[in-house]
N, C-alpha and C positions, 0 to 999 in steps of 0.2 A: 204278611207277605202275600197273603193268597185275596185279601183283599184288594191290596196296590192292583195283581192282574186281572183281579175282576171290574178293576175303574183305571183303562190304560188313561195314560193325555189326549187328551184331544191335539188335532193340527194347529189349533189357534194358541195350547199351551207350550206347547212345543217351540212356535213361533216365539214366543213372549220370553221363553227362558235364554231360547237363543239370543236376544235383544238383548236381554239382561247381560249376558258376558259380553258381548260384544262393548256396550258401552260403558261395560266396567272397564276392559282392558283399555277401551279408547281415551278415557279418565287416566289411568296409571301410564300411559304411555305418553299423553301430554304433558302428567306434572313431572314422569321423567327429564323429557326433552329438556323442560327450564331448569331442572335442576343443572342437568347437565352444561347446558349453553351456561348457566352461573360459572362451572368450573371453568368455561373458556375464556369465556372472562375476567374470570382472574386470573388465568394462565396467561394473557397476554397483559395483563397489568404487571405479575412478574419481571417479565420477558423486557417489558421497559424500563422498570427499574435497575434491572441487570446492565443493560445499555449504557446505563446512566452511570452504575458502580465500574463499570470500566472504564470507561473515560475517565475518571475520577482517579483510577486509578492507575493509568497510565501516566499520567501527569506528575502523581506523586513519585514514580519510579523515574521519571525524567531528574526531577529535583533532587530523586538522592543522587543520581549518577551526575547531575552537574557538580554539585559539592562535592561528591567522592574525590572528581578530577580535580578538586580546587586544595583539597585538605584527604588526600588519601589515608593519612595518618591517622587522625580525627575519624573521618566518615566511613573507612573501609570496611571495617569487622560490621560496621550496623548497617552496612548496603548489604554485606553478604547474607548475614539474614535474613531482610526484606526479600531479596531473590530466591530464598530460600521460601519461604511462603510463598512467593509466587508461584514459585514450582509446585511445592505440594495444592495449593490452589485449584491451578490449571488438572493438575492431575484427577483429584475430585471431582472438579466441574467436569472432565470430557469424561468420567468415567459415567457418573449420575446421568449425561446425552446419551452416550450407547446404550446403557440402562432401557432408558425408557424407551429406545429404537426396539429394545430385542424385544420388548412387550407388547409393540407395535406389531412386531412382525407376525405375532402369534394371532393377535386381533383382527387385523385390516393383510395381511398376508402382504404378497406382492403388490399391495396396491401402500404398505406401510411408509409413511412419511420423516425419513432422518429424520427432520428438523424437530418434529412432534407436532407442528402445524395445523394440517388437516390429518383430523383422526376420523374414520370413517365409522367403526363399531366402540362410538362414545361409553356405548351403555352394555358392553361387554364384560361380565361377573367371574368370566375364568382365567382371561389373560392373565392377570397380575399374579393372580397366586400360581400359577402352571407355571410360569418361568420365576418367579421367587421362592415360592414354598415347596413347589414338586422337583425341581428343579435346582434349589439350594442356593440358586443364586446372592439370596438376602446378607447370607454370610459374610463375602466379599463387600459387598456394601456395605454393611454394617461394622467393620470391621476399619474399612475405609474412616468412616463418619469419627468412628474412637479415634483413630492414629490424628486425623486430622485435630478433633477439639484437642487432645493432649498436646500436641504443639505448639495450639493458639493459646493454654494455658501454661504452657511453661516459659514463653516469650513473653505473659504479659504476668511475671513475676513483682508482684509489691504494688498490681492493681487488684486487690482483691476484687473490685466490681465488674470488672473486665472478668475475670477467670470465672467466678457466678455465673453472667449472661453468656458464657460460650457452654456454662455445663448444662445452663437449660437450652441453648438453641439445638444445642448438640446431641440433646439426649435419647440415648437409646436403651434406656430400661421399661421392666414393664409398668404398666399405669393399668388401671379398672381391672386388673386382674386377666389382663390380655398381655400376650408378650410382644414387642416393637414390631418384629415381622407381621404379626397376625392384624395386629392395628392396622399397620399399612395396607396387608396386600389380601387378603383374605376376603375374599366374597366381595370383593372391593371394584365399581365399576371404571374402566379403562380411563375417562377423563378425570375422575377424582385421584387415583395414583398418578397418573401425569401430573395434575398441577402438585399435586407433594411435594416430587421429587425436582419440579420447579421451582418450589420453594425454599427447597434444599439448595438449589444452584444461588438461588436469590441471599441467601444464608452465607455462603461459599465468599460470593464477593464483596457480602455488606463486611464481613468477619476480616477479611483480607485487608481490607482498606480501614478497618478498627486496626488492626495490631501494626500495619504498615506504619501508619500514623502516630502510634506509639514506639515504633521503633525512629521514628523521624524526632520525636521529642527526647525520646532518649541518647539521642547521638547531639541532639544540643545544636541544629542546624543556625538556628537565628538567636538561636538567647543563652545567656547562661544561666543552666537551670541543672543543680544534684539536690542531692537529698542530705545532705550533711558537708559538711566544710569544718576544716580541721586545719590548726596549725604545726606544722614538724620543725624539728632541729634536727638535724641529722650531720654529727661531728665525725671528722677523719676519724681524729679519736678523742675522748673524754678525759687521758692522761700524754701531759707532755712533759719533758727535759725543763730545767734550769737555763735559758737561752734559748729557747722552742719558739714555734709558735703557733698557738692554738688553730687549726680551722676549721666550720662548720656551712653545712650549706641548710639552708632555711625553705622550707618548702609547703607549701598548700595543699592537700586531702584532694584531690578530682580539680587541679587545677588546669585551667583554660588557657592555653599556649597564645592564644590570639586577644586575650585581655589583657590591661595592662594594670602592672599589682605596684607596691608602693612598700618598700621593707624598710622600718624601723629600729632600732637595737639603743638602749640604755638612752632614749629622746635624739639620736640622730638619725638621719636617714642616711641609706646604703645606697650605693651606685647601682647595685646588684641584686643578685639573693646569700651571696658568700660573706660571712663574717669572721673576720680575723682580730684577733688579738694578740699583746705580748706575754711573756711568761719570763718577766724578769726576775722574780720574787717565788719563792715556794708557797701554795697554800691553797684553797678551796675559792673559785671565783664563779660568782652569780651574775648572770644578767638576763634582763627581760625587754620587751620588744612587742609590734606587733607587724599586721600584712593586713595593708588596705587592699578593697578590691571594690569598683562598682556593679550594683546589681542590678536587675532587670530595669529599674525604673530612672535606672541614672546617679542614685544616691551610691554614695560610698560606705562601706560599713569595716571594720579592722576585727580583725581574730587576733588577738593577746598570746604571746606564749611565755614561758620561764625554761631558764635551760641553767647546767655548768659545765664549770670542767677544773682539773686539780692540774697544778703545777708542782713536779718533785724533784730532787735534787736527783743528778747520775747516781745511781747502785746496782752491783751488782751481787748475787747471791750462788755461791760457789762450795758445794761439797762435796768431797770424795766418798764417792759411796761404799768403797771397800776397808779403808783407813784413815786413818788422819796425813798421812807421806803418802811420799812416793815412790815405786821401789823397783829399780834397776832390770831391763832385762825384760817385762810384761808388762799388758797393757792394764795401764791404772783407769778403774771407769769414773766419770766425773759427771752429775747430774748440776748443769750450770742455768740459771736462768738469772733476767733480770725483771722490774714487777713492770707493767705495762707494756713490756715489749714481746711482740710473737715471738716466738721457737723459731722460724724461719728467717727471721731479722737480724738474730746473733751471730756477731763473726769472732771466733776463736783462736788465740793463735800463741805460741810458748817459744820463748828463748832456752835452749837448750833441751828440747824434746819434738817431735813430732805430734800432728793434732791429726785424729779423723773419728770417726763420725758412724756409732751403731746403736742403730734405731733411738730411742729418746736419748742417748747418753752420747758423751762424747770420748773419746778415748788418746790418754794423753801416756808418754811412752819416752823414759828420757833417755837419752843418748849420750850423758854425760856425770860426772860424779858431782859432789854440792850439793848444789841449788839451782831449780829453773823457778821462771815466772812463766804464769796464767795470764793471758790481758784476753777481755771481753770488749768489744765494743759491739752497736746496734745500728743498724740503717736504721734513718727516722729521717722522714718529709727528702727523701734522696741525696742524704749525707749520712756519711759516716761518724758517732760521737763515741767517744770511750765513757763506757761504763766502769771503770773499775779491776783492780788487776791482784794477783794474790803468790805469795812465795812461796813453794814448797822445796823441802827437802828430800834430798835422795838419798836413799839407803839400799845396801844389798838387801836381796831376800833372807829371812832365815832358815838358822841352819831346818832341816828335813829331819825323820827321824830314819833309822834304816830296819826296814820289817823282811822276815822271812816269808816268804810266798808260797804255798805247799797247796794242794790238793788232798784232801782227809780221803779215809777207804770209803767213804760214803760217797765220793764225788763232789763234795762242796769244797770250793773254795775260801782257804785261808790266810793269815797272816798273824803272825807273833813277834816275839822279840826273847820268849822264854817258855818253851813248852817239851814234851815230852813224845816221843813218834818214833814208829818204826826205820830201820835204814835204808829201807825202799821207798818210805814215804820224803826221808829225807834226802838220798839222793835226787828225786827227782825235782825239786823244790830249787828256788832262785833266790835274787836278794834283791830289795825294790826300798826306795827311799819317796815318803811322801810325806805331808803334814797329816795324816791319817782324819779321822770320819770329821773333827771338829774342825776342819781346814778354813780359815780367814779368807785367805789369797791363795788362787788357784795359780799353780805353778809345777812344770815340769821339771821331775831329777834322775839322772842316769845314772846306775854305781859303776864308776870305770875301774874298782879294784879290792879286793878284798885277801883276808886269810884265814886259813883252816886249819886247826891248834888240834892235838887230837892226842891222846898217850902215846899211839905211833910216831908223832911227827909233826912237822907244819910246811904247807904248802900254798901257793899263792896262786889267784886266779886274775886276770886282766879285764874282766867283763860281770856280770852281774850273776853266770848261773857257774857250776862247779867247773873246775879243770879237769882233768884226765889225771893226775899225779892226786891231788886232794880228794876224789872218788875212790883213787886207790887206798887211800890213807882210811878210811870207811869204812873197807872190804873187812876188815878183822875186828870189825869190834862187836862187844858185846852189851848186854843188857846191863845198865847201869853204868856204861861208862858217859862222856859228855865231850861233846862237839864243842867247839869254843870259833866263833865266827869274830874278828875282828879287822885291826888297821882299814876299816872299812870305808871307802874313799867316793864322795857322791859330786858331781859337777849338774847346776842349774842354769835357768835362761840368760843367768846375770854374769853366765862365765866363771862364776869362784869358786874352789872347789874345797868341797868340806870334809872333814874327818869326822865321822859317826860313831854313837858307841857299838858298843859290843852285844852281838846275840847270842846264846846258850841254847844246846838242845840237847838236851839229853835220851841215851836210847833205850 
């Protein structure tokens, strides 16, 4: 060091060094320039192509909107799409323009150019990242770029090559160990992130007028064009009656309303796509067929089908679900069906009973002593046919048994026919007829009369629980002697009224 100040520069070195940076910077600041002017260059080669992809694509949105109006049916769902893209499109594209205006404005200030045009601080190293990186802007961008490509690849579904080239134009993961933002915008001079994110516009409409176009082929504008063709049968139904008759309607997989098809069945041709047949005979009937159609090139080509269907005799199938009769006075449940015919189809109806109708069952209820009939018939093709029709006899209920009803000192509730109880537990107690716990047929029974036998006496009561004279008869007795309950008289839903036996209690 002490040397350096003892040998300052001379003015002529001082000169020299000064020269030396001078014409280094003047070097770095020319092959700038070209670099830069490169970038504008190809920013305005973009700028033309973009021109070009819209017009392009304008045209094609005409085209679907004239066919829309022609074949709404057909073109509709795949124009609403198409506008769908458009939209999300446009959105991108003006968002990516303000973009590079607000990076501008940070650049060239007031003097910043919308359009991206003239850029005035070409070679500006902070703009981009100050309003991307410091600023977070990138996010929203970035964020944009994903929604967008996931759309272009879910619209162009069963093109895997398509869905590929939208995941690389689109991509915004990291590469070289830098993350997308930092690629982009970082240290990054003003005209090179401008043509980027012109390229990304350029991207926007090339992609738009890809998938547009794919949606124009997918809606089948000028040709007939699926991915599979299939022949269907599709029968009213696959079982009919003895005098029926069978129909089926015969149809194509992605069939083209505005082509004209050619339907065959067992070597003749149909006037139609509807095939009918008779169903004179009971038994299993086959036939096969096919459905001409011409294809793109004008040839004709036929899809083959095989189909049946069964012809069966009128039956119906009718069981009592509670017994085998029927029994006077309550409703008898009847689970009735016949085989190929819906539950909604059957019509039910009884000579000498009433018919109605709870939840799967039907409920029949006769009104008469004998014998009534069951008749089932079914709507089938909008006539009525009888199915089949069934006798039942009618019987009273039977007899009830007649149980003593008490409440024990514990508080539970009982019932006997032969037990042993206090005279307080036995006056308070009543007298009830039922088919007790193992009951078949649910059926109501009232006791309208009864008698109390007792070593005092006998007395009679009109109703089911004691009299006032028969309580009295109670009052004196003692332990071990026996209550004797008889002439015990029960009437049910069926009107007749029963004589029951006898209950015992002893005190």
């Amino acid at each position: 060091m002490s040397g350096a100040k003892n040998c300052p520069e001379t003015p002529r070195q001082r000169m020299i060094g000064m020269m030396y940076l001078v014409l280094t910077a003047m070097l770095a600041l020319n092959v700038s320039s070209e670099i830069l002017e490169g970038f504008g260059l190809v920013d305005r080669g973009l700028k033309n192509s973009i021109e070009s992809a819209e017009i392009r694509n304008k045209g094609m949105y005409a085209d679907f909107q004239e066919e829309a109006v022609k074949n709404p049916q057909k073109i509709g769902e795949w124009l609403k799409l198409a506008r769908n893209v458009e939209a999300q499109s446009n959105d991108l594209y003006k968002y990516i323009g303000d973009y590079k205006y607000q990076i501008l404005k940070i650049a060239d200030k007031d003097k910043a150019d919308k359009n991206a045009v003239n850029i005035i601080a070409r070679d500006n190293l902070d703009a981009a990242g100050q309003y991307s990186l410091v600023g977070g802007h990138y996010k929203e961008l970035k964020k944009k770029i994903e929604t967008y490509r996931e759309l272009l690849i879910q619209l162009s579904e069963g093109d895997i090559a398509k869905q590929q080239m939208y995941k690389k134009i689109f991509d915004t993961s990291n590469k070289f160990g830098k993350t997308w933002q930092s690629s982009m915008f970082e240290s990054m001079p003003v005209a090179a992130v401008i043509t980027m994110l012109t390229k990304y516009q350029a991207d926007v409409r090339s992609a738009e007028a890809e998938t547009v176009q794919y949606l124009r082929t997918r809606a089948d504008l000028k040709d007939f064009r699926v991915n599979k063709l299939e022949a269907f049968v599709i029968p009213e139904s696959s079982y009919i009656l003895q005098g029926g008759t069978y129909t089926a309607k015969i149809v194509l997989a992605a069939i083209d309303t505005t082509s004209s098809y050619t339907y065959s069945v067992n070597g003749g041709r149909l006037s139609g796509n509807v095939y009918r047949a008779g169903g004179s005979t009971p038994g299993t009937y086959k036939y096969t067929g096919s459905i001409s159609v011409p294809n793109n090139q004008g040839d004709v080509k036929s899809y083959p089908f095989t189909s049946e269907y069964v012809v069966g005799k009128p039956s119906a199938t009718l069981s009592n679900v509670d017994l085998n009769v029927v029994y006077k006075g309550i409703d008898n449940k009847f689970s009735i069906s016949a085989p190929g015919i819906p539950d909604e189809n059957l019509r039910i109806s009884a000579d000498g009973a009433t018919v109605g109708r709870s939840g799967n069952f039907f409920i029949i209820k006769p009104n008469r002593d004998g014998e009534i009939k069951i008749n089932v018939s079914a709507v089938m093709q909008g006539k009525t046919v009888s199915m089949g029709s069934g006798i039942y006899r009618v019987k009273y209920l039977p007899d009830p048994t007649a149980y003593f009803a008490y409440t024990d000192a514990g508080g539970v509730p009982r019932t006997t026919q032969d037990a042993q109880m206090s005279k307080k537990v036995l006056r308070s107690g009543r007298l009830i007829a039922s088919y007790g716990p193992d009951e078949l047929v649910k059926a109501n029974f009232t006791i309208t009369s009864f008698t109390v036998h007792t070593i005092f006496g006998t007395a009679t009561s009109s109703s089911s629980e004691f009299s006032p004279r028969q309580l009295s008869l109670m009052t004196e007795l003692e332990g071990g002697d026996v209550v004797t309950l008889k002439n015990i008289k029960a009437v049910g839903p069926d009107g007749k009224v029963r004589s029951l036996g006898l209950i015992q209690i002893e005190i």
